[in-house]
N, C-alpha and C positions, 0 to 999 in steps of 0.2 A: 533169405527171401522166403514169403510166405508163398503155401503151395495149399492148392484146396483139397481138401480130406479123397470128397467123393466128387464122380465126376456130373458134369452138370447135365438135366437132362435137356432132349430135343424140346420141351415144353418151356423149360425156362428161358432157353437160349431163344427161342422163338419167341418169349412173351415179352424178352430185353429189345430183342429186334423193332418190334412192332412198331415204335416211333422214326425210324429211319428210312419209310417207302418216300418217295418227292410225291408233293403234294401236287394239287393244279396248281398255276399262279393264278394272283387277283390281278384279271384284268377289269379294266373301266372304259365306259365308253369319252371319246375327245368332246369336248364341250362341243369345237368346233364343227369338224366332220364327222364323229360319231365312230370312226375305227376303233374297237379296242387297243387298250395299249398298257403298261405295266403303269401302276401310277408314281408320280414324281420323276419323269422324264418326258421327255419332248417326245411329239408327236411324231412318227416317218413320214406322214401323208401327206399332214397341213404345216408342219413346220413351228406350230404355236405351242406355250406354258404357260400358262397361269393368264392367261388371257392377252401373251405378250408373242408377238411373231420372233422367236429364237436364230430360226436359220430361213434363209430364203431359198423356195423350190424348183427346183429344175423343170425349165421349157423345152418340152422334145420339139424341135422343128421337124414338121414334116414337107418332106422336097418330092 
């Protein structure tokens, strides 16, 4: 098994790192109601995709 001569410094190692922080996500705003949301999934709010009602939302009855 190959084994490195010299060892590597704090600069490299840090400069290899460099693309591994988590980025922000792309969020978008709902066509419908305007929440951000990740895109290519259904809305939590309004329940709609691609201009199509997905799931149907829940009515809190108040008593």
């Amino acid at each position: 098994m190959a084994l490195p001569k010299r060892r590597k410094s704090k600069s490299k190692s840090r400069m290899r790192r460099s693309h591994d922080a988590i980025g922000t996500p792309n969020l978008r705003p709902c066509p419908k109601c305007g929440i951000y949301t990740l895109p290519h999934r259904i809305c939590p709010e309004c329940g709609f995709y691609k201009g199509e009602q997905v799931i149907e939302q829940k009515v809190k009855i108040a008593e």
